[in-house]
C-alpha positions as CSV (number, residue, x, y, z in Angstrom):
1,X,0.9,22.7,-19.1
2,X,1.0,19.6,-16.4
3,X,-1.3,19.7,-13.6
4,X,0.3,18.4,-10.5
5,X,-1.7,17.1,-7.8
6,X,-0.9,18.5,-4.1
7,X,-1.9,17.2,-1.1
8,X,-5.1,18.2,0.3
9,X,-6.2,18.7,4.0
10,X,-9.7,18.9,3.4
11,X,-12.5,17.0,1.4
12,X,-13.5,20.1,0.1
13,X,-9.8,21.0,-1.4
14,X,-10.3,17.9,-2.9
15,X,-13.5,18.9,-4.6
16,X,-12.5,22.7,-5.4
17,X,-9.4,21.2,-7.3
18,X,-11.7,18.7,-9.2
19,X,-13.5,21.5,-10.7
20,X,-11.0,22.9,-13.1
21,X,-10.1,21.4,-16.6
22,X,-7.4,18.4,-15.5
23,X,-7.1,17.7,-19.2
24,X,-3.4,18.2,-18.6
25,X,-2.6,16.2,-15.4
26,X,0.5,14.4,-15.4
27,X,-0.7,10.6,-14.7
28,X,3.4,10.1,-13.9
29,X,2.8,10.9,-10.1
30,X,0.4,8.5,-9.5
31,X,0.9,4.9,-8.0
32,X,-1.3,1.7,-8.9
33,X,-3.5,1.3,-5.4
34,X,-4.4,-1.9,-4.4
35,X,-7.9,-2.5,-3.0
36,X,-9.0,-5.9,-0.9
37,X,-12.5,-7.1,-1.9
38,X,-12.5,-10.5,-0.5
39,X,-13.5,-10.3,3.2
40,X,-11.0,-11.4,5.8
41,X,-12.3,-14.4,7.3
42,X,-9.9,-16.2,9.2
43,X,-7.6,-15.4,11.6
44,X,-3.7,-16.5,12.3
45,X,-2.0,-16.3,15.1
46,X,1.9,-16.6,15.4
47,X,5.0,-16.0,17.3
48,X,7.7,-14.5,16.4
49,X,10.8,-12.7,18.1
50,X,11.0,-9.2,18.9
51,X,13.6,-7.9,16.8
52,X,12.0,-9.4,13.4
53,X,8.2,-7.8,14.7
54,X,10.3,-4.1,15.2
55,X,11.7,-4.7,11.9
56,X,8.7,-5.3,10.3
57,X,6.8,-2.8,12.0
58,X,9.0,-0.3,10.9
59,X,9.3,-1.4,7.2
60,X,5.5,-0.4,7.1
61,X,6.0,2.7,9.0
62,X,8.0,3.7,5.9
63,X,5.7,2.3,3.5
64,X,2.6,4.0,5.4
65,X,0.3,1.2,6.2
66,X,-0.4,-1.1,9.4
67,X,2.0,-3.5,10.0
68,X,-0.8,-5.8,9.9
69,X,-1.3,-5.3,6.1
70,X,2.3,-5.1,5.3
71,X,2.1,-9.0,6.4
72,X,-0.6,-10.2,4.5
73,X,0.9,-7.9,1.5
74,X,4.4,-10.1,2.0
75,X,2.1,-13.5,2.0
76,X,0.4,-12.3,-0.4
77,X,3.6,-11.9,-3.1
78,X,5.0,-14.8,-1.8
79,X,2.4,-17.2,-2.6
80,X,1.7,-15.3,-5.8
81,X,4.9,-15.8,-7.0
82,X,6.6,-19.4,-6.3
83,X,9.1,-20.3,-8.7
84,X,11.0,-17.3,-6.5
85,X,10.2,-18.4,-3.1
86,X,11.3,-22.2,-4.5
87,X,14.7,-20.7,-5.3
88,X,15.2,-18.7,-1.9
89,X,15.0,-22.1,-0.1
């Protein structure tokens, strides 16, 4: 039998359902999490136009995260990955 995980309102769901045997959980309806370590030390401050902030901001609305974050995750790819941003030029 799979054990799905549901969504939990409290901590102590969280712990109740941790009790049982999860031998059978289905690892299929998890996603990799990504966790920052480094601490954020400098700061950058840009301009850009309205439409292109709303746009953003609501990319990461649908993605669930700050805006903020949703930024530094798009810096983040592009720099980690730039034979792709060489052929977007």
């Amino acid at each position: 039998m799979s054990i799905r995980v549901p969504e939990f309102a409290t901590d102590e769901e969280a712990e109740a359902f941790l009790d049982q045997d999860l031998s059978g959980l289905d690892f299929s309806q998890f996603k990799p999490a990504h966790f920052e370590f480094a601490p954020k030390t400098e700061r950058v401050n840009m301009r850009l136009p309205k439409d292109l902030l709303d746009a953003v901001k609501a990319s990461a609305s649908q993605e669930g995260m700050p805006y903020q974050r949703f930024i530094r995750r798009a810096l983040e790819l592009a720099v980690s990955r730039p034979d792709e941003a060489k052929r977007e030029r």
